[in-house]
Each structure stands twice: as structure tokens, then as C-alpha cells.
TIRO-356333 format. One line per field, with one value per residue: residue number from 1; residue in three letters; y, x, z of N, C-alpha, C in turn. Coordinates in steps of 0.05 Angstrom, whole numbers, m for minus. Layout:
N
seq: NUM | ...
type: ala | ...
n_c2: Y | ...
n_c1: X | ...
n_c3: Z | ...
ca_c2: Y | ...
ca_c1: X | ...
ca_c3: Z | ...
c_c2: Y | ...
c_c1: X | ...
c_c3: Z | ...
END
This chain:
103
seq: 1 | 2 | 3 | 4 | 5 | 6 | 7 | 8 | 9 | 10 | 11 | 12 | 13 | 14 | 15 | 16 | 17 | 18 | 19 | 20 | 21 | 22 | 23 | 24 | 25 | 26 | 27 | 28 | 29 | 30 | 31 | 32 | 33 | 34 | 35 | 36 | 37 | 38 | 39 | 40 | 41 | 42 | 43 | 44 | 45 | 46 | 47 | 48 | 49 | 50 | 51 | 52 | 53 | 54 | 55 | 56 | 57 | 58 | 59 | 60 | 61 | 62 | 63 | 64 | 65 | 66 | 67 | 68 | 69 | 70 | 71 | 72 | 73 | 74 | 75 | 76 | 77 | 78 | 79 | 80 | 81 | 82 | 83 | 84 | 85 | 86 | 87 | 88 | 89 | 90 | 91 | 92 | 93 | 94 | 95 | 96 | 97 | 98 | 99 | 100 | 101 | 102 | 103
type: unk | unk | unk | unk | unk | unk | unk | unk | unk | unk | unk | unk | unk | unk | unk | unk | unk | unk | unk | unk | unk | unk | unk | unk | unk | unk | unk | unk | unk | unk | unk | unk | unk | unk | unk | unk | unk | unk | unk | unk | unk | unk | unk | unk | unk | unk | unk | unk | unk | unk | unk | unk | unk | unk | unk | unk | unk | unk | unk | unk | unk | unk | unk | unk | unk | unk | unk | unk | unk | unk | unk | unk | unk | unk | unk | unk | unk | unk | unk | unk | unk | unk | unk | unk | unk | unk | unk | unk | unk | unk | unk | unk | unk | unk | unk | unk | unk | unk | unk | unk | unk | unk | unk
n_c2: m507 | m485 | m457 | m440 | m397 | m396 | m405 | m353 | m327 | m293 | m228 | m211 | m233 | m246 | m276 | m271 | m227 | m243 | m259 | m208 | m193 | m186 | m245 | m257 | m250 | m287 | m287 | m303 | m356 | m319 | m275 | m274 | m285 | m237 | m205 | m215 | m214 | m154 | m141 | m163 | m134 | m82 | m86 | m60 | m112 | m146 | m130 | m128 | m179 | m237 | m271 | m325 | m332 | m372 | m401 | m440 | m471 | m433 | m432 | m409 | m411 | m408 | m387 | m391 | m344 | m312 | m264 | m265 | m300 | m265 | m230 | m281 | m301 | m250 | m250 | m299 | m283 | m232 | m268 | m293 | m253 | m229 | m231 | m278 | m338 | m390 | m426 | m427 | m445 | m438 | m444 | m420 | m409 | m394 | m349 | m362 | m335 | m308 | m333 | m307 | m329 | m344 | m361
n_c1: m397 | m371 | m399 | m391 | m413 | m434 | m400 | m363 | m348 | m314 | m304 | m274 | m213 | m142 | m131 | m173 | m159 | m131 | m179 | m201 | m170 | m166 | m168 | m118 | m124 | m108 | m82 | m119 | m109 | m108 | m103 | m52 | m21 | m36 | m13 | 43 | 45 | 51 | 95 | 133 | 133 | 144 | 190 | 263 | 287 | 257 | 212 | 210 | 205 | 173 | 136 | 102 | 57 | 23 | m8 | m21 | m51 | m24 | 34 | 83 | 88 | 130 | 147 | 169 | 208 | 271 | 321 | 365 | 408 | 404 | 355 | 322 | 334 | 311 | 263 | 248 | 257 | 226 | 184 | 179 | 184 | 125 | 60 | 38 | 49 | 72 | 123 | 159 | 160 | 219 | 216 | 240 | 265 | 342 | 347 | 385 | 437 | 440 | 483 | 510 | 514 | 578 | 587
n_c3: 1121 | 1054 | 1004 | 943 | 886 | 828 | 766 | 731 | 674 | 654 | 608 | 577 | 545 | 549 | 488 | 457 | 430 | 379 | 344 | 321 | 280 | 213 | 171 | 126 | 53 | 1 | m67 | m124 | m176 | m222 | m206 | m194 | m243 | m265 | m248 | m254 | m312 | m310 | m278 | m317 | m369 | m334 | m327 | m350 | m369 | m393 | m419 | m471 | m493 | m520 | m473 | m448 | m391 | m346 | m295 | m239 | m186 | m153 | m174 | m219 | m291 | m336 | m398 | m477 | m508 | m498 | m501 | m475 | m422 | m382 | m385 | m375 | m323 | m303 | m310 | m291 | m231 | m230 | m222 | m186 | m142 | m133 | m97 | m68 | m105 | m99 | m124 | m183 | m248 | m291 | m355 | m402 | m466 | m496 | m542 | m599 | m636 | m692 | m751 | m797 | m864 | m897 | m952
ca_c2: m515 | m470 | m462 | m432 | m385 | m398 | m399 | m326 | m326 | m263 | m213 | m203 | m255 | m242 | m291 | m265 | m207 | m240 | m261 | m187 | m190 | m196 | m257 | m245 | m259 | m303 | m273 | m323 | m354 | m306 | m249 | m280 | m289 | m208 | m181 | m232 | m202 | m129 | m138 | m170 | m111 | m61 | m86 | m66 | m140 | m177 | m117 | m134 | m207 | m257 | m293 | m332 | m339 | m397 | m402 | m466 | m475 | m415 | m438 | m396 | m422 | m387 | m401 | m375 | m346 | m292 | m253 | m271 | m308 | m240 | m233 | m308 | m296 | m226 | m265 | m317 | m273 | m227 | m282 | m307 | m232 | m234 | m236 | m313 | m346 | m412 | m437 | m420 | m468 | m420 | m462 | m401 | m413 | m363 | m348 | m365 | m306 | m328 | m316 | m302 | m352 | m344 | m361
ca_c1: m394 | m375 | m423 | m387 | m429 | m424 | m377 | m369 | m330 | m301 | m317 | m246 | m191 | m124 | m125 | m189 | m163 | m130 | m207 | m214 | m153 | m175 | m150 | m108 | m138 | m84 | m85 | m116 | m92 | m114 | m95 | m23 | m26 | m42 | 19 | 70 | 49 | 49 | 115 | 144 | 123 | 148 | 216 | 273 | 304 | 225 | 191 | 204 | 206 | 141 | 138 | 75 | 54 | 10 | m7 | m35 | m45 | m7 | 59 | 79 | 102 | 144 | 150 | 179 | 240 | 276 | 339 | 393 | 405 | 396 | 324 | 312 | 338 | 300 | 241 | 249 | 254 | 189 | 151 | 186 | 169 | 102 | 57 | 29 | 69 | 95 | 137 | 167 | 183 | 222 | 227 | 249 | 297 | 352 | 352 | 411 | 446 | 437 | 510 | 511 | 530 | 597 | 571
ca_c3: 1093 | 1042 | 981 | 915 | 881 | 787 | 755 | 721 | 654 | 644 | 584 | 561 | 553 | 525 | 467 | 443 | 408 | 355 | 328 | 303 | 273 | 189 | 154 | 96 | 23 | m21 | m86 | m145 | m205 | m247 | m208 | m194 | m266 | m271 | m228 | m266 | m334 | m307 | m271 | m339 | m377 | m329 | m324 | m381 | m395 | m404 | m433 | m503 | m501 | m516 | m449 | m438 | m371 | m344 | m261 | m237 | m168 | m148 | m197 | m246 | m307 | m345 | m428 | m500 | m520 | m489 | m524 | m462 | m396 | m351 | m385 | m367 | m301 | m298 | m310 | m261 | m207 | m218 | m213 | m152 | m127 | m138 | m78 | m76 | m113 | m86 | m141 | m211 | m270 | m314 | m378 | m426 | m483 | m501 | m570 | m598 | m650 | m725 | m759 | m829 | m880 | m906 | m980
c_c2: m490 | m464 | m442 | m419 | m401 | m395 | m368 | m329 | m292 | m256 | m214 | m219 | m243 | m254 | m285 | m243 | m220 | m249 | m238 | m184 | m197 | m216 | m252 | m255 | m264 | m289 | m302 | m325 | m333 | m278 | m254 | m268 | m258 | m203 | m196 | m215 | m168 | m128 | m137 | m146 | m95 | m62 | m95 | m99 | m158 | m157 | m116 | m157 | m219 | m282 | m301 | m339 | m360 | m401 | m422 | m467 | m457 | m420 | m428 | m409 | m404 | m402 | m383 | m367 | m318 | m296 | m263 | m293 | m292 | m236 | m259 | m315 | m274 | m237 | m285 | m299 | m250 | m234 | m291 | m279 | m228 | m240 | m259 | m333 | m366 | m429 | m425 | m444 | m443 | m439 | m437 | m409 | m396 | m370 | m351 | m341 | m325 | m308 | m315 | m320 | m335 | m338 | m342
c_c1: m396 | m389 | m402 | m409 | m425 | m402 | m381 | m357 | m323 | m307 | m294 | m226 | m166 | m108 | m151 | m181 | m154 | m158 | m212 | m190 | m161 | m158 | m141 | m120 | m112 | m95 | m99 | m94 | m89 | m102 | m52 | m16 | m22 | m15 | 38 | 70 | 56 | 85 | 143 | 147 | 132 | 180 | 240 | 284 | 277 | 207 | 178 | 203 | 177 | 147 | 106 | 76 | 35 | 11 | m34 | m23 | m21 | 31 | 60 | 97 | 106 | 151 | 161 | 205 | 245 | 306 | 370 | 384 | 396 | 371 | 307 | 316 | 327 | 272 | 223 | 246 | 234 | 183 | 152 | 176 | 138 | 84 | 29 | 37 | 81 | 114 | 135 | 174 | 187 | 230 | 233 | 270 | 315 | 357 | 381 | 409 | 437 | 462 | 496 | 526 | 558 | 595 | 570
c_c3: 1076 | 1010 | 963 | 899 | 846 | 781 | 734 | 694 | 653 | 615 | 565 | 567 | 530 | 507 | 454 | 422 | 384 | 327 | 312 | 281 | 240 | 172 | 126 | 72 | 9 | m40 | m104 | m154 | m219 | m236 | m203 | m221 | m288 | m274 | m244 | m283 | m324 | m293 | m297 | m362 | m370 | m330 | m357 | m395 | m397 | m415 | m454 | m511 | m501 | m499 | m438 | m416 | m368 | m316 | m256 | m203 | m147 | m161 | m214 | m266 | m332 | m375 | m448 | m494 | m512 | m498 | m503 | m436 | m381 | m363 | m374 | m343 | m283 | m296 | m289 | m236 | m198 | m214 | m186 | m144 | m123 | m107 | m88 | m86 | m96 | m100 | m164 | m230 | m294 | m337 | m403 | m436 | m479 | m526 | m578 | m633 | m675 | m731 | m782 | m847 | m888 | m937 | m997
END
């Protein structure tokens, strides 16, 4: 009869390493919130416009009145760049021109 000594586990398995591996940190609201305005700011067609931002649940929501479509489309797509960011509601107007009376 043969007798089996313990069972041994071994020290090192290779599915242990990814444990040291550091999980990533999501960014907040508030810092989403940051990088939107700072992106907005850095880039020429949203630099001069008043675009309130607003990030809820990682959603940025996008507000006010911007001077064209390509700013309101320039807009939209910082925020989509943005690292965190799982959604955009761009609700920006576009100003529309004021003519001049005739009068």
C-alpha cells in the first residue's frame, strides 16, 4: 500500500502575478469636470465661448451658447476625449448672427 505524503501547494502560480498588478483609479466628477474645462480653454474654437460644464455620474453635460457648429462640435468632442468620461449630452445653442434693421 502506497501512503501519499500532503499535499504541497506551490509558492508561485502563474495567475498570481496579475494581483501585483495596481488597479487603475477612474478619475471623479469633479476632476472629469477639471480636464473638460481645461481642455475647453486650451482649444481655439471653445476658448472664447461661455460653456458651462456639469458631470454627473461620469456624463458630461455640455451648456450655453457657442458662436458656430465647429465650436459645438469642438466641444463635444473634448469632452468625449477626456479620460472617464462615459457619455456627453452636448445641448449648446449656436448663436444665431443679429442683421441689422433695414429702418
Amino acid at each position: 500500500m502506497t501512503i501519499f505524503g500532503p499535499w504541497t501547494y506551490p509558492d508561485e502560480r502563474y495567475y498570481y502575478s496579475w494581483l501585483d498588478v495596481p488597479v487603475p483609479v477612474e478619475p471623479t466628477d469633479g476632476e472629469i469636470k477639471k480636464a473638460v474645462i481645461e481642455r475647453l480653454h486650451r482649444d481655439p474654437h471653445t476658448k472664447d465661448a461661455d460653456i458651462k460644464v456639469d458631470v454627473k455620474q461620469k456624463v458630461v453635460i455640455l451648456g450655453g451658447e457657442v458662436s458656430s457648429w465647429l465650436a459645438k462640435r469642438a466641444a463635444g468632442d473634448d469632452a468625449w476625449d477626456t479620460r472617464g468620461v462615459v457619455d456627453v449630452s452636448n445641448i449648446l445653442t449656436i448663436r444665431q448672427p443679429t442683421t441689422a434693421s433695414a429702418y
